[in-house]
N, C-alpha and C positions, 0 to 999 in steps of 0.2 A: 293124111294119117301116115305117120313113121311106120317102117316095116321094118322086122327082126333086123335084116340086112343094111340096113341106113343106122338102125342104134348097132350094128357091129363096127360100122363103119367109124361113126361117132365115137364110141370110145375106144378105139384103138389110136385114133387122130387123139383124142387129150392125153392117153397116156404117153405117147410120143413127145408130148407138148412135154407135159410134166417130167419127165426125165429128166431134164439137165438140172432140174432142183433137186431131187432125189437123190441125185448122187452129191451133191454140193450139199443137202443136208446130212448126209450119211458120211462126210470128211472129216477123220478125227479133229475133236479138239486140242490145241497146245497150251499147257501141256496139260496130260491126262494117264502122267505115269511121272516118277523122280526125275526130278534133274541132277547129275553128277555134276558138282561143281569142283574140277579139278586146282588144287592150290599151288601153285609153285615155288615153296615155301613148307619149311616145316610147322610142326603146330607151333602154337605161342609168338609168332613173330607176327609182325605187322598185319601181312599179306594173308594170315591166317584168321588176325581182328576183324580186319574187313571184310572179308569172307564170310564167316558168321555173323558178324554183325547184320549186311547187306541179306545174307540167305535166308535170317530170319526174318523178315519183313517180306522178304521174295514169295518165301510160301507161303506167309499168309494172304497177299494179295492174288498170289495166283494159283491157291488152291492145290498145290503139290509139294512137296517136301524137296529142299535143296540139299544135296548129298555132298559132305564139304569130306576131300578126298588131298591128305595133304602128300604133294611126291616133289619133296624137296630135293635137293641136292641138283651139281652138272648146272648150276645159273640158272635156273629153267629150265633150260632147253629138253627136259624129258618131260616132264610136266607138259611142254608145248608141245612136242614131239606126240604126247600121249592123244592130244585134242587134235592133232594136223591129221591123222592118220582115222577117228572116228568119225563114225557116221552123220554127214552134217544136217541132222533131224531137230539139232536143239537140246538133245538131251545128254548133250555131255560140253561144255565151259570150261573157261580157263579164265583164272584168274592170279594176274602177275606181276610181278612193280617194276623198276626202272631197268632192271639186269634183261629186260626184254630189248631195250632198245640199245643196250649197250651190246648184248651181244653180238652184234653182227661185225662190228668194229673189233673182235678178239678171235673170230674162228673163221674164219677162210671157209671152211667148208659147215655149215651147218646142215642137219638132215631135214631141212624146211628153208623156205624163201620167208624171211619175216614180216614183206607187205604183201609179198603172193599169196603165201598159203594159210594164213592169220585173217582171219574177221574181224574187225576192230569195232564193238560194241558202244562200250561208254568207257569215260575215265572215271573213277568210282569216286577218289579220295587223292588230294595232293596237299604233301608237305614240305618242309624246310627245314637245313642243317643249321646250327649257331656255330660261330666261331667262337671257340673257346680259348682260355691259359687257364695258368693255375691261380690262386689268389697272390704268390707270390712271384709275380712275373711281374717285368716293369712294363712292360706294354699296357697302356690304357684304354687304344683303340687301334682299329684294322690300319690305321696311317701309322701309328708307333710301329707297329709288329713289323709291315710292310719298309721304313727306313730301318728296322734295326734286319733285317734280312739283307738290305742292299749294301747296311754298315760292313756284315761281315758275310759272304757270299758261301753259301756248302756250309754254314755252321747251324745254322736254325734247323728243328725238327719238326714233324708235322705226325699224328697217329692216324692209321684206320683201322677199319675192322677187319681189311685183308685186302691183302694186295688185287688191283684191276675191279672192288668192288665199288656201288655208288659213294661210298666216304672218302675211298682211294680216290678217286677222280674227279670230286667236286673239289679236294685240296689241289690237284694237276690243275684244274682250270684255273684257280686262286693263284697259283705258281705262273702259268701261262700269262695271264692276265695282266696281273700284276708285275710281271717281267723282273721277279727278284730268282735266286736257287737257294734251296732246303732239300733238305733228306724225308726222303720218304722212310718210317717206318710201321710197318702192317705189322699187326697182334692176331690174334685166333679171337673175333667178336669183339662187341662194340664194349663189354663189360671190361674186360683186361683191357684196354685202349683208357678208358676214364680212367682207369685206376689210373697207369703210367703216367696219365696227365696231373693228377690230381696231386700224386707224388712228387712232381716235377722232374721228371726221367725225360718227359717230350715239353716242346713248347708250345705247339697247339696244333687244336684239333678240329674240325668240322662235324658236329655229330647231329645226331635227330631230334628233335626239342622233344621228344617222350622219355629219351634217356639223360639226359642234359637238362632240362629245367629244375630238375629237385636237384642237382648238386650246383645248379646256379643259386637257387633261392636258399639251398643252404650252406653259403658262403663258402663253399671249399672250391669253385672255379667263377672266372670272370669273364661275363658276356661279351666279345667286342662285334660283334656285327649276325646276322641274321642275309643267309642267301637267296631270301625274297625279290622280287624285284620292288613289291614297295614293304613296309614295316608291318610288324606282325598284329595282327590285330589285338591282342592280348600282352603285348610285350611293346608300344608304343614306344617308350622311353630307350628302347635298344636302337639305333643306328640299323641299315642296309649295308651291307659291304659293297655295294653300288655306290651310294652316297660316301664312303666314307675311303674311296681311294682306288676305286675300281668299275670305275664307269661302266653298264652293261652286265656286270656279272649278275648271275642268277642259276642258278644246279638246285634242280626239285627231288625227292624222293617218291612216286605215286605209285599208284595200285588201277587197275585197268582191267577190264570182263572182256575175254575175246572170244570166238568158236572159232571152228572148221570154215574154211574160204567159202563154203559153195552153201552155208547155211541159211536157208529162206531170209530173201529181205522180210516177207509181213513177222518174222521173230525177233529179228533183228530190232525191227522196228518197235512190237510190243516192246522186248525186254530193258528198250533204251525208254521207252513211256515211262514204264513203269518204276526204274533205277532213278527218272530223274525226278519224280513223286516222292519218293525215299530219301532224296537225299535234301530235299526242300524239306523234310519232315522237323519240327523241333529236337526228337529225341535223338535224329541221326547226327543234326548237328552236334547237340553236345554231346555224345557217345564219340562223336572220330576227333572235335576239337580237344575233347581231352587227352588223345596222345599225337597231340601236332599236326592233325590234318584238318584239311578242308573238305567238305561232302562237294561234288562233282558236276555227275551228271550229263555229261557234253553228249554230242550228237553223233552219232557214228561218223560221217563225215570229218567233223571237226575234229575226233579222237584220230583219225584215219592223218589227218594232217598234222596232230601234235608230234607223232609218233613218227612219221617222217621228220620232223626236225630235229627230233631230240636224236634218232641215230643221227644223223649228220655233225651234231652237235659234237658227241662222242666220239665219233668217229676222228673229227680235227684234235681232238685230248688225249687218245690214245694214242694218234701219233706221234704228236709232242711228247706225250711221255715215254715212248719208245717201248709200248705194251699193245701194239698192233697185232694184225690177225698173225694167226697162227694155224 
């Protein structure tokens, strides 16, 4: 027969036991308050699409509200700066497109290390520039353009939406590549850049196929090539400027979810689950293919690697164009 002192004994031993689940039951769940999702980017642009696009399906799957927080301006880097510096719980994100990996090739001294102190989540959404003219250009394709450049050296002009931005420098790479010279001229946005183009003020331009396809399909500029590496799924009949005189080239415009360096792998890991559910989704498809992108989804690793290439990438264009650090 048990005595008082044997059943003390006994449950003080299960209580011991059960402890380590107790407390492992008692660990919040993620997440189980907002998430701020910082944009780097003001509202209405891209980065701001995907942002809400992406946050609204976020909190419906995981049961919390994504808080879309746009701090555009400085390329990102306050936007980044804002998430380097928060607590890396999860509950504060960044989301930022291609000016992330360009900047480290334009400022010498940034207030973050871009593969140190950046978490590299998933790539959300990737798109691609068209090479444009006007309807009234005699260039027919990326070979015309490319020999009448070489015909007359420093006379051809080229538009961006501002100098050292990704339109600025995917036309440097097109320059590099192609081993012709043109003038760079940068406008204040991508709107004032079509116009000049359309006018015939510039001769061509590299722009994003969300703003660029309705003045393609409505005959006021002409397509010669597309900075994919292969043809665009929806625009078949358009050439590559790979294929068409430029071996190898290809300059993307993406959007990428990143945290604070030291932010739990098992979050890292849901939120990359979960992004890439969403973007296999039907409606995510055609919600991002409608302004020129592709839905994503890559693995933290794999975005960890993209994101190393493409600064490096930049970093050999910005030299060449003589828009290095500063």
């Amino acid at each position: 027969m048990m005595t008082v002192r044997d059943l003390l004994v006994t449950f003080v031993a299960a209580g011991t036991m059960c402890t380590p689940y107790i407390m492992h039951a008692a660990e919040p769940r993620y997440p189980n308050k907002p998430i701020r999702l910082i944009v780097a980017q003001t509202a209405g642009g891209n980065s701001d699409m995907v942002a809400r696009a992406y946050g609204l399906r976020l909190s419906e799957r995981l049961g919390q509200q994504l808080v879309v927080d746009n701090r555009g301006g400085g390329s990102g880097i306050i936007a980044t700066e804002l998430v380097v510096n928060a607590p890396p719980d999860g509950y504060t994100l960044l989301l930022s497109p291609t000016a992330h990996a360009i900047n480290p090739s334009l400022h010498a001294k940034l207030p973050y290390d871009t593969l140190r102190d950046v978490k590299a989540i998933s790539l959300l959404g990737i798109g691609y520039n068209i090479l444009v003219v006007s309807q009234n250009h005699a260039a027919r394709s990326a070979r015309d353009l490319i020999a009448a450049a070489k015909a007359q050296p420093g006379k051809l002009t080229y538009a961006s939406s501002g100098t050292a931005g990704a339109t600025h420098l995917t036309g440097e790479l097109f320059r590099v590549m192609a081993g012709i010279s043109v003038l760079h001229v940068p406008y204040k946005g991508a709107p004032a850049s079509l116009t000049a183009l359309v006018g015939g003020e510039i001769d061509f331009s590299f722009s994003s196929m969300a703003s660029t396809l309705p003045l393609v399909r409505g005959g006021r500029l002409r397509a010669l090539g597309v900075s994919s590496p292969e043809r665009w799924p929806t625009l078949p009949e358009i050439p590559t400027v790979a294929e068409s005189g430029v071996p190898g080239y290809e300059s993307s415009s993406w959007q990428g979810l990143f945290g604070p360096a030291k932010i739990p792998l098992s979050i890292v890991n849901l939120l990359h689950r979960e992004i890439a559910e969403i973007a296999k989704s039907a409606d995510m498809q055609k919600r991002l293919s409608a302004e020129g992108l592709l839905p994503q989804g890559t693995s933290p690793g794999e975005f960890e690697k993209f994101i190393a290439i493409e600064i490096a990438k930049w970093t050999r264009v910005t030299k060449a164009a003589g828009i290095g650090v500063k």
